[in-house]
N, C-alpha and C positions, 0 to 999 in steps of 0.2 A: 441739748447737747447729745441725749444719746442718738435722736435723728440724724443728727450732721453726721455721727459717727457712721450710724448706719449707711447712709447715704456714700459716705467714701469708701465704704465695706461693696456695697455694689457697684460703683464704679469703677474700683481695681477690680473686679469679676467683670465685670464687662469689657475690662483691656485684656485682661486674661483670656477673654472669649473669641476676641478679635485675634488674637496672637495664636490660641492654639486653632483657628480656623484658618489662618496662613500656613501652619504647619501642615493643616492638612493638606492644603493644596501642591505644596511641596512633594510628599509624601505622593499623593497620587502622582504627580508627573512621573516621580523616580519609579512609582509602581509599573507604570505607563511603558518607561523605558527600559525596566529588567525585561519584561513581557515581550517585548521587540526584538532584542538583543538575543537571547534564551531560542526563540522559535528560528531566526538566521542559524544560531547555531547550530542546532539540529538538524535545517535543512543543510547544509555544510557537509555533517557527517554523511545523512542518506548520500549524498551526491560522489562522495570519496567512495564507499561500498560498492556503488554503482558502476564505478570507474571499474575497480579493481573484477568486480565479474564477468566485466565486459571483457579486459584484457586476458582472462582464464579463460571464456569462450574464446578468443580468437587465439589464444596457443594449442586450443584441442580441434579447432576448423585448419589452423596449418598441417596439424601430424595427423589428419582424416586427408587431408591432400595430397599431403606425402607420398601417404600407403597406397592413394589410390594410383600415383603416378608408377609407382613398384610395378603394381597391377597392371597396368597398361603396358610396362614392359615385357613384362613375363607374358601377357597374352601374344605380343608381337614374337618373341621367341617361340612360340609355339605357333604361330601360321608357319617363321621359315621350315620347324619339321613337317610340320606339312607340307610344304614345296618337297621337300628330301624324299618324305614319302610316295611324292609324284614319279621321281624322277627313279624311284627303284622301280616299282611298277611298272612304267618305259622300259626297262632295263630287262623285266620279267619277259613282255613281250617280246622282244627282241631274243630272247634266248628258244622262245616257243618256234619263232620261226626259221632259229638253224636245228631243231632239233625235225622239223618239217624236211629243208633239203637232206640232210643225214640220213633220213629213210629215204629219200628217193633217190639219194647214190647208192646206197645199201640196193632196191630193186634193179639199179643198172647193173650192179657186181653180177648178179644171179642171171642176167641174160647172157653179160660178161661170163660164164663160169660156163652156158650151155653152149654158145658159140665155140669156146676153146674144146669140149668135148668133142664136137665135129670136124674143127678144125683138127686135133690129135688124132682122130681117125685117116684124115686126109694126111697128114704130115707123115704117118709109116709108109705110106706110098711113096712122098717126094721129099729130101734130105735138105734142102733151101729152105722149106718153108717151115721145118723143125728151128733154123735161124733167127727166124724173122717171130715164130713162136717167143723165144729167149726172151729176144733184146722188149717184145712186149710185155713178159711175164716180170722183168725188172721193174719196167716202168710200174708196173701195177704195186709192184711190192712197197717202192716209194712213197707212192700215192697214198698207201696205207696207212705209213709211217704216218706221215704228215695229217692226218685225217686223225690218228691216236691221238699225238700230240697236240691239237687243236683242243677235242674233245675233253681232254685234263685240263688245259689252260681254264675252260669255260666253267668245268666243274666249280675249280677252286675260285672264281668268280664268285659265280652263286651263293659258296659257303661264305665270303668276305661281307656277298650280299647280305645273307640274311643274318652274320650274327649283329650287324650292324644294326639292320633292321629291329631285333631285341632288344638291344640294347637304348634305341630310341623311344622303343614304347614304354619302355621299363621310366625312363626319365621323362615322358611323358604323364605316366599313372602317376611318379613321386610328385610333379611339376602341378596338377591337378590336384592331389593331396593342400599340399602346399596351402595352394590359394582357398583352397574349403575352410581352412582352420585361418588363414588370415580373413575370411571371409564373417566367421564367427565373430574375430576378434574387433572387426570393426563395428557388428552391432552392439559387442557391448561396452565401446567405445559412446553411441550413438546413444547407449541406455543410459551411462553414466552421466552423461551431458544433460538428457533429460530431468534426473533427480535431482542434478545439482540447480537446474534452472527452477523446480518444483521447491526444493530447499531455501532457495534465495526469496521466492515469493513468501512463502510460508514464514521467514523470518522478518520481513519486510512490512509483513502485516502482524506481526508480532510485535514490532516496533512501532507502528501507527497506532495499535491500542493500548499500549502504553504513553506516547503518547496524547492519546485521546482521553487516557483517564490522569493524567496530570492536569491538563488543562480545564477538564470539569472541576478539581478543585479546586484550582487557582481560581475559575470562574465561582465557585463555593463560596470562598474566601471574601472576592470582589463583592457578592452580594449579601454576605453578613455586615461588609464595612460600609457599603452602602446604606443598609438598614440604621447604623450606629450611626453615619451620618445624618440622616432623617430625623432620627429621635433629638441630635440636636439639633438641627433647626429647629425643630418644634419646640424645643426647652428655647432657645435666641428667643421666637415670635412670643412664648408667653411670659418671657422678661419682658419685652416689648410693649405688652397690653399692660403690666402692673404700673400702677399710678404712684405718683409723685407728689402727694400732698400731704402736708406736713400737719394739720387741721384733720385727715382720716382718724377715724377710730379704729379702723381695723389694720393699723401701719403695723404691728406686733403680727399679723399674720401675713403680710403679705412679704414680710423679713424670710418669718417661718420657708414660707415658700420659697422666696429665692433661694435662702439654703440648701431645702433638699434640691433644689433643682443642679445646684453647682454640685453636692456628692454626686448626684446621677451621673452630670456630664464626667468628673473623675473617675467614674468606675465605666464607664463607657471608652475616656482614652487610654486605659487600662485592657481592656477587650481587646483595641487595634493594634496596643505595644504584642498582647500576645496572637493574634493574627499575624502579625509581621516576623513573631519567631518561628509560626510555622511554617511561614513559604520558608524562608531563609533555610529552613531545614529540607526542606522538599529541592530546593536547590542545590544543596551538600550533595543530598544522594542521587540528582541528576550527573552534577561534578564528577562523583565516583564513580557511576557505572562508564562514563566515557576513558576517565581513565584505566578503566579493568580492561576496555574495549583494545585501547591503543597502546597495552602492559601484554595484553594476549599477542595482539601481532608482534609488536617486536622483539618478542619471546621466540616465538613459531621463527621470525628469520634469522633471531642469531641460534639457535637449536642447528637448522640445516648449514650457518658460515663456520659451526663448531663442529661437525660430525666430519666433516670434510678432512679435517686437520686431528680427529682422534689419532690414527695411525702415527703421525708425527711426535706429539706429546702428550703421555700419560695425561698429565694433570691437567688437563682441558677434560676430562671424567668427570672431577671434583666437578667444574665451573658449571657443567648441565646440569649436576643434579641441585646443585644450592640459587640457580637461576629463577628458580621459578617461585622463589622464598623471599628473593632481592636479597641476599646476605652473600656477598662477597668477600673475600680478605685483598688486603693492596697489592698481594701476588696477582693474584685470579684478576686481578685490576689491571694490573700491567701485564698479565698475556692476551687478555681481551684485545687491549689497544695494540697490542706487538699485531695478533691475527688478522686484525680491521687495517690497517697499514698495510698489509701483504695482501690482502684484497685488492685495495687503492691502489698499489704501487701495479698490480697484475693487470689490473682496465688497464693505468694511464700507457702498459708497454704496447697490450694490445693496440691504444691507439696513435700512437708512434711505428706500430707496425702499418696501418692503414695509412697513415700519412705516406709513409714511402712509397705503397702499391698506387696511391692518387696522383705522386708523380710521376711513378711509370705508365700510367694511363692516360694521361696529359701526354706524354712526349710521343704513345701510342695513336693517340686519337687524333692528330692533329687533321689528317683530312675531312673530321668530321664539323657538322655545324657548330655555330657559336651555340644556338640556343639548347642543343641537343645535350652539348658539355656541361654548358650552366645548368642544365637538370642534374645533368649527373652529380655532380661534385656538389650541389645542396642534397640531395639523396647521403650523402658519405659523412656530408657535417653534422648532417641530424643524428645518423646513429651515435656520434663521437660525443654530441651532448648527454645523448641518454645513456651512457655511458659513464660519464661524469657524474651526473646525476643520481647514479647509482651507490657513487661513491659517498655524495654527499649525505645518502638516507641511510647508508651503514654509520656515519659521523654520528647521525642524528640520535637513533637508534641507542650505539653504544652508550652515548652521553644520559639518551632520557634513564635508561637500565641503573645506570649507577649512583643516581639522584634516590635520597629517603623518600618515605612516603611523607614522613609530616611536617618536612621544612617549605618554608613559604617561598615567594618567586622572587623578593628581593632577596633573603639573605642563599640562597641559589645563584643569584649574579656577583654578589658583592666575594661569595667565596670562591666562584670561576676566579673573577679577576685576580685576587688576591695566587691564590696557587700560578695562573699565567704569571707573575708580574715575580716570585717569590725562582720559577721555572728560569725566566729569562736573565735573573741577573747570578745564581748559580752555573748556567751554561753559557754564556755569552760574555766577552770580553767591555774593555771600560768604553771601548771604544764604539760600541753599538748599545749601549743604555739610552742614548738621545732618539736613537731610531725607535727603542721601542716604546718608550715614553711615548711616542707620539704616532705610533699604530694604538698604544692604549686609548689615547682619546680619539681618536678615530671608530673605534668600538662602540665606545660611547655614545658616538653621533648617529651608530649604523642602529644603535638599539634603541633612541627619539625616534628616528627614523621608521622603526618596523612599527611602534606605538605608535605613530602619524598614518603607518600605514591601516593597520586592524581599523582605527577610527575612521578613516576614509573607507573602508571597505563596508564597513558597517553602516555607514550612511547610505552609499551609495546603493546597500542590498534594501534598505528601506524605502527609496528614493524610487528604485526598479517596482518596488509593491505598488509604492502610493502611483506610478507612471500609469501605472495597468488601472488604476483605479478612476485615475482623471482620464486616459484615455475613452474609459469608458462614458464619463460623464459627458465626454465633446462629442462623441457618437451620439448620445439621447438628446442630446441640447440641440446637434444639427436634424436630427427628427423633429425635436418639438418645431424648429425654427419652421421650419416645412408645412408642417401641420398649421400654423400661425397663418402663415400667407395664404394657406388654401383656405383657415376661415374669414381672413380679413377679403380676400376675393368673394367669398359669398356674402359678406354681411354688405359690400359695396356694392353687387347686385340687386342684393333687395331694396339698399337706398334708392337707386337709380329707378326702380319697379315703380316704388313709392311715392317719386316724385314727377312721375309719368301720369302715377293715378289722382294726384292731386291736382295737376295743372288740367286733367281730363274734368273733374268735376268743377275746376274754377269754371269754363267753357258753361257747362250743363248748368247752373248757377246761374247765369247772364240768362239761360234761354227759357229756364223752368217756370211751373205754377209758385205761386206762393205757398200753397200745403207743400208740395215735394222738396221745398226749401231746409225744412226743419231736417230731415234725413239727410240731406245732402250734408249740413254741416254737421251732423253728429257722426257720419265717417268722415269729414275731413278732419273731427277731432283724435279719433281714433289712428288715421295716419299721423299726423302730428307726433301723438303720443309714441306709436312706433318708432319713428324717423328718431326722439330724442333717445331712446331704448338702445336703437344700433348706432349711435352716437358713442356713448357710453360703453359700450362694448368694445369698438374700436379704440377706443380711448386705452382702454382696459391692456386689450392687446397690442399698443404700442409701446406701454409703460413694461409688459412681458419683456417684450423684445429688447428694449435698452436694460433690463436687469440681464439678462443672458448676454448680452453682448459684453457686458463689465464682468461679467462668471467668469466669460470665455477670454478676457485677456488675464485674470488672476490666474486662471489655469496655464496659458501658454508662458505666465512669466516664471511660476514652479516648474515649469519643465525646461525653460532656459538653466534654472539652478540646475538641473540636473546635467545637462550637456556642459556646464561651466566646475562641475565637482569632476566631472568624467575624466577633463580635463588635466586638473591636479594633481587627479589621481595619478594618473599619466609623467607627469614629470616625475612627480617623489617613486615612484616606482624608476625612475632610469637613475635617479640620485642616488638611489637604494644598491641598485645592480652595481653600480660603477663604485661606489664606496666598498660593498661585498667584495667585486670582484680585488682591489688592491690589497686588502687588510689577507686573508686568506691565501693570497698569491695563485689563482686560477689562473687557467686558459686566459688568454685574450681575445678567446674567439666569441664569449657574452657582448662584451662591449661593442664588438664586432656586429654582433647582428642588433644591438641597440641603433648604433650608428645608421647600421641596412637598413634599421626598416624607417628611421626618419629619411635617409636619403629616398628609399622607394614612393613616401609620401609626397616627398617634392615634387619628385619626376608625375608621380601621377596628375600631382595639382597641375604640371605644366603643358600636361599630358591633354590631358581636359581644358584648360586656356586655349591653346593650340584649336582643339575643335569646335570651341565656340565660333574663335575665329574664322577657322575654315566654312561653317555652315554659315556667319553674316555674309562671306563671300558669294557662297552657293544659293543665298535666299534670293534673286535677278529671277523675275520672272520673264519665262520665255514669250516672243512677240511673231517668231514666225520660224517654220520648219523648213533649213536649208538643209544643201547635201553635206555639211559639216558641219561638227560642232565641235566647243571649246569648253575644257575644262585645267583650271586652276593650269593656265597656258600653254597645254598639251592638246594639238589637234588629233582626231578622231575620224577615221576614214567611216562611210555607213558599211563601206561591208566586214570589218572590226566589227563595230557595232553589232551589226544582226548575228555576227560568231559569238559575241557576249549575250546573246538571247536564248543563240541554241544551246549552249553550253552551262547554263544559268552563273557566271562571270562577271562580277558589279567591278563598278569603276573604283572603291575602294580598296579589292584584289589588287588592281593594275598598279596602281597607286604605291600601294604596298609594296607590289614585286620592283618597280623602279627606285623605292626607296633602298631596300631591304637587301634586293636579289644582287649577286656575283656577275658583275657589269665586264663585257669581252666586246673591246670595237673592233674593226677592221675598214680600213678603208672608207671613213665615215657613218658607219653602221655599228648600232647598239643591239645587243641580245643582253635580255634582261631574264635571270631564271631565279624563282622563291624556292629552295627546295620544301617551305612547311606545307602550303599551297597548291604546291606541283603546277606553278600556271609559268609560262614563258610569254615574254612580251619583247618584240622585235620592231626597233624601228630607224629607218632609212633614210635618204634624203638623195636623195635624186632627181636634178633639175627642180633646187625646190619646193618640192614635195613632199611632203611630213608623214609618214603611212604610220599606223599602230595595228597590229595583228596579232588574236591572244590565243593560244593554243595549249591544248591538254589532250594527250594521246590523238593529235585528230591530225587531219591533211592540212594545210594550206595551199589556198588556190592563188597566183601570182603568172601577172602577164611575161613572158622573158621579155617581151620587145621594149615592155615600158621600163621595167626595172632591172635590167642587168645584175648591176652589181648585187642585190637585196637576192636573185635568183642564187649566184653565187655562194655568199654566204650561208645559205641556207642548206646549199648541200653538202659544205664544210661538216655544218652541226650533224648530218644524220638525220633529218626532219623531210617527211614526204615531201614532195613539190610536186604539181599538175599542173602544168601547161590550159591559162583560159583558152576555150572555141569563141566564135564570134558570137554564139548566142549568149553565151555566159560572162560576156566581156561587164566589170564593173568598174561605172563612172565615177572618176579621182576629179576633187577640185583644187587645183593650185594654188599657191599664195597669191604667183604672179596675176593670177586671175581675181585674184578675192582686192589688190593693191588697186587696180585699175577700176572696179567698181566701187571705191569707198565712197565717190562722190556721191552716186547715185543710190543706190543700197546698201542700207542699214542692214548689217549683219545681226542676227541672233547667237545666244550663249544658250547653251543648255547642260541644266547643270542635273536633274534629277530624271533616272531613267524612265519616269514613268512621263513625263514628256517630251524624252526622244522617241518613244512606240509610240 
């Protein structure tokens, strides 16, 4: 009896063993997938850090842009005083040279002065010419006059000139000043940029050896519980080997045995219960520093949306200093949300101001291109998201701030709701309780939905690891495949060698002595035994090859999962927006570009149909080189053609511009102009005749006797025209000509430029 007891004593230890060895396996998966989940995380955060210092770099390369553009002003203000200072200069000259005639009127006065001396000697003789004296002495005095007054005019010139002149040098030296100390200012613009990128690395690798030394324990951990697990297998195998015979004499020790062996294993899954508390703790305090991480930032931006609004009200004082505590009062509560509202409300005017200016730009711009516009106005939509966006990380922000530290993430939701749903039926009449009843379960949906998403997202980043990892695999497996064929090709040589040298010694066999006999067959046995050798080998490496060949479709059919999760993801994310966007009451213009970009998908898919088709068209190979050709039913003169050669002009341009381009006929004549392109394409039909001629700032040459009307037009547009000479005359084939030979000659198409040259 006591054997049977015993006996049933070890068989519940043996379910017991079975059971806690399922647990383990449990237990490692779950290990398996905190370890996966934990390391996305983390890569997560790097990548958000990463962002945000990119975007600091590129606000301090705009205002180094800026300043330089300043610079380049103020330098050109300073060439024009240097023209200024040209043209005083000139001005200088020009004085030098009347101050030149001024003395050599001055030496005429003084011959002037001695001739009158002689003359006054002559004049006391004769009484007339004392007369004729006067009326000269007046003139002189005149002369005079007019010679002073010049002379002043010119002076005060000068003085205009030159304090001018000072006064420009003066604002020159400041202007030069100036630009030294912004010149400063910019290097240490340029130094501070540097530190901060020095800073960032330095913290970056401060966070990789942390990091680094998490993961060695966790790796720690894994190979104590490792070890724990070995020790019982070992305890399983020497249950295993203890005998079962009821008739032993030694069944009292082999009881013994099993006992301690079952305390072992319980103080062993005692070991892993406490292993397991210490990741779990090593997790806590990853938890926490992320969170101190993302408490610091949106600390730092509500600090600068509070300082702004000191001036305004006192008690936004209290609310910085007790912010960095998290201990608010329901005041400090509700001025936070009053400030964060006046933010919101300040974006959305701004961008109701932009909207207006985008219709006066529209109603401005109309002579401009389509595509030109449609840049613009997605240029003006993006700002007006990030804008929004803006709004919605002050929401964010606000909200995570005034959450405790030690309350959990459900009863955080369950107490939003409650205060929303407590909010709406204090403010809201009877008559909109149904409406909000059913934005509340709508919440609801949006909050499955975000948890549908984090799991999706999550897979999907493991999905991305393991991609990179089988990709790698199909890289080495089409190497080995390679390798494979290059030895199955030699080992097929040698066959073939081998049984070259055997039908060569059957031969020598028939012909030989009876001694050289015995050698004969001891290498034919020796080939024999080869030939079975690479036999087997081959063998060897064909069975390689069909195992990789099954690797290789296991692998392509995980990477199908991957393209088919990418997928889902993809809807539940537009399921997401479009529920977001109703429940909160946004813009329209989310949904808006959901819609755009499935529509742009379409277009492109039909986009790409479209050219399939066109190239089964184009795939007609050519049979013979006439003086025309045809494409997709549009005839092609050779001398178009060879303008498409000099001008480097493919048939796709053409194509394009006759789609695309601002179509103007006259008189059965087409001018076709692309402005993205700048190619113009003109074509005419006179005396059925089909011409095509493509031009980009160049001449076209055109006979007037053959094409009148095509001459005409042409010089409507403003486009050179030159008259062909007889040497340069170029041979047109008509349809009417091409109609009358179909019986006889077989026309060619040609569709690829490289066999029409």
């Amino acid at each position: 009896m006591e054997i049977n007891e015993q006996k049933k004593v070890v068989e519940k230890l043996r379910t017991e063993l079975k059971e806690i060895s399922e647990d383990q396996q449990l237990l490692n998966e779950k290990l398996k997938n905190e370890k996966r989940r934990l390391l996305i995380k983390q890569k997560k955060e790097l990548d958000k850090k990463k962002i945000v210092l990119k975007n600091k770099k590129a606000v301090k390369e705009k205002e180094i842009h800026n300043q330089k553009l300043v610079l380049n002003e103020k330098k050109k203000a300073l060439a024009e005083i240097k023209k200024e200072t040209d043209t005083i200069n000139e001005q200088k000259k020009i004085n030098e040279k009347l101050r030149k005639e001024s003395k050599k009127t001055w030496n005429l006065q003084q011959q002037l002065n001695e001739n009158l001396e002689n003359i006054n000697t002559k004049l006391s003789k004769n009484p007339q010419i004392e007369k004729d004296v006067n009326s000269l002495l007046l003139e002189k005095r005149e002369r005079r006059e007019l010679l002073n007054n010049s002379k002043k005019e010119l002076d005060k010139e000068n003085e205009l000139i030159n304090n001018k002149k000072m006064v420009k040098e003066k604002e020159i030296y400041d202007q030069k000043e100036i630009l030294k100390e912004k010149e400063k200012v910019l290097a240490e613009l340029t130094d501070k940029i540097e530190k901060g990128e020095e800073q960032f690395l330095n913290e970056k690798n401060e966070q990789k050896m942390i990091i680094k030394k998490l993961r060695k324990e966790a790796k720690e951990i894994d190979e104590a519980k490792q070890q724990i697990i070995r020790k019982l297998m070992e305890i399983d195998v020497k249950l295993s080997k203890i005998p079962n015979n009821k008739n032993n004499p030694n069944s009292l020790e082999i009881i013994e045995k099993e006992i301690l062996l079952t305390k072992r294993k319980k103080e062993l899954d005692k070991e892993i219960v406490v292993l397991k508390n210490k990741k779990q703790i090593k997790n806590k305090e990853i938890r926490d520093q992320k969170l101190k991480n993302r408490r610091a930032m949106a600390i730092s931006f509500m600090k600068k949306a509070l300082k702004l609004e000191v001036k305004k009200n006192n008690k936004t004082q209290s609310i910085l200093e007790n912010i960095t505590n998290l201990k608010l009062t329901d005041e400090e509560k509700k001025i936070l949300k009053e400030i964060v509202l006046n933010l919101k409300n300040d974006v959305k005017e701004n961008g109701l101001k932009k909207e207006e200016k985008l219709l006066k730009n529209k109603t401005r711009n109309k002579g401009r291109n389509q595509n030109q516009n449609q840049e613009y106005n997605k240029a003006l939509i993006q700002k007006e998201f990030r804008e929004y966006r803006k709004c919605k990380f002050i929401n964010y922000i606000s909200f995570s701030i005034l959450k405790n530290k030690n309350e959990n993430k459900n009863e955080n939701e369950n107490e939003i709701d409650n205060k929303n749903r407590n909010d709406n039926d204090n403010d809201n009449d009877s008559d909109n309780e149904n409406n909000n009843d059913y934005k509340i379960n709508e919440k609801e949906k949006v909050l499955k939905l975000e948890k549908q998403l984090h799991q999706f997202e999550e897979e999907l980043e493991y999905l991305n690891e393991t991609k990179v990892i089988y990709n790698k695999l199909l890289k080495s497996q089409l190497k080995s495949k390679f390798e494979l064929k290059i030895k199955r090709k030699g080992l097929r040589d040698k066959l073939k060698q081998i049984q070259l040298e055997r039908s060569e010694l059957k031969e020598k066999l028939k012909e030989t002595n009876p001694e050289n006999k015995l050698k004969i067959e001891k290498q034919q046995e020796k080939l024999k035994n080869l030939q079975v050798e690479l036999k087997e080998q081959i063998q060897q490496l064909i069975s390689e090859k069909k195992q990789q060949r099954n690797e290789r479709k296991e692998i392509l059919e995980i990477l199908n999962q991957f393209i088919n999760q990418k997928e889902i993801l993809r809807k539940v994310k537009i399921t997401y927006t479009l529920y977001n966007h109703y429940i909160n009451s946004v813009d329209k213009k989310l949904v808006q570009e959901v819609q755009e970009e499935d529509d742009e998908k379409k277009e492109n898919e039909k986009k790409i149909e479209r050219e399939e088709e066109e190239d089964k068209k184009e795939k007609i190979k050519p049979e013979n080189k006439s003086k025309i050709c045809v494409q997709t039913g549009r005839f092609y003169s050779i001398h178009a053609i060879v303008r498409m050669k000099q001008r480097n002009i493919t048939m796709s341009m053409v194509e394009n511009a006759i789609k695309r381009g601002n179509k103007k006929s006259s008189h059965g004549n087409w001018l076709y102009i692309d402005p993205i392109s700048q190619v113009i394409v003109v074509m005419s039909k006179d005396s059925g005749i089909v011409i095509t001629t493509m031009v980009k700032n160049s001449i076209i040459t055109i006979d007037e006797k053959k094409f009148p009307i095509l001459h005409k037009v042409l010089k409507k547009f403003q486009i050179k025209v030159n008259v062909v000479g007889e040497k340069e005359k170029i041979i047109y084939k008509t349809l009417k000509m091409k109609e009358k030979k179909k019986k006889s000659v077989k026309h060619k198409f040609y569709t690829n430029e490289d066999d029409i040259f």
